[in-house]
N, C-alpha and C positions, 0 to 999 in steps of 0.2 A: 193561779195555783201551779208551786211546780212539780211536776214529774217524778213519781220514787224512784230512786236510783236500784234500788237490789228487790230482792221479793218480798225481806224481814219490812225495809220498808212499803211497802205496798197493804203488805199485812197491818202493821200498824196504823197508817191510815186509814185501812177499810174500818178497825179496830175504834178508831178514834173518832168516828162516824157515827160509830152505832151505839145505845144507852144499854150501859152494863144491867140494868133491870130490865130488859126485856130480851124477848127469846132470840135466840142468835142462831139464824141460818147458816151452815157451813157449806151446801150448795151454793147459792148468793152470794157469800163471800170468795167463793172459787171461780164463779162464772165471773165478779166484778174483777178479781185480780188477776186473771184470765186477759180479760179486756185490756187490762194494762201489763200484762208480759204473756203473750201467746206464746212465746218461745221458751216458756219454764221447762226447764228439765223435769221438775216433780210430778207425778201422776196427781191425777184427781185426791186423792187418797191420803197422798204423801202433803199436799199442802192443806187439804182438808187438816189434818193431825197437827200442823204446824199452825195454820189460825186455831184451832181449837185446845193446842197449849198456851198460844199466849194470850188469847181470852181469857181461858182461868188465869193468868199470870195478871192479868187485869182487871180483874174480881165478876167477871162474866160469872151466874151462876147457873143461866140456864142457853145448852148450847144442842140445837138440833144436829143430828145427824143425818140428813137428808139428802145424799147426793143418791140419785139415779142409778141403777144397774149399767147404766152408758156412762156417765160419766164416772166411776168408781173404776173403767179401762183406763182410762186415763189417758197421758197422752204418749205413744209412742213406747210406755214402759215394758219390761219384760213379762212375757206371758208369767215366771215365776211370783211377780211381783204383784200385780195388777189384784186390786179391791183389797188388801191383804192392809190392817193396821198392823200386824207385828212385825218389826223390826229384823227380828231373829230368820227369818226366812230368808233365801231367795238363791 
């Protein structure tokens, strides 16, 4: 197997793993793409958002929002930013 080059692919493969009719962890898919780029710039939060738009972009219909009060810090991100889905902040 080889190795995703960027995060969009990492996403997609986790993506491509999993069966669009069944519930879709976004914890799990953070923790597994995690494992293959520890050095994401994105918070918890921010790649959360980014698997769970291209899920629906995939016809995912049913998508958990499960990440942890720990890991919704994320990593490294600005106290402004941290657990926050909106965009418009920070």
């Amino acid at each position: 197997m080889i190795h995703p080059v960027t995060i969009a692919d990492a996403v997609a493969d986790f993506l491509e793993g999993a069966c669009p009719g069944q519930l879709l962890s976004l914890a799990r898919a953070v923790n597994q793409i995690r494992s293959i780029f520890p050095q994401c710039h994105l918070t918890d939060v921010e790649l959360a958002e980014v698997v769970a738009i291209r899920a629906m972009e995939m016809g995912f219909v049913s998508v958990m929002f499960d990440l942890s009060r720990t890991q919704r810090r994320g990593n490294g991100g600005s106290s402004a930013s941290e657990g926050r889905l909106d965009a418009g902040e920070g």
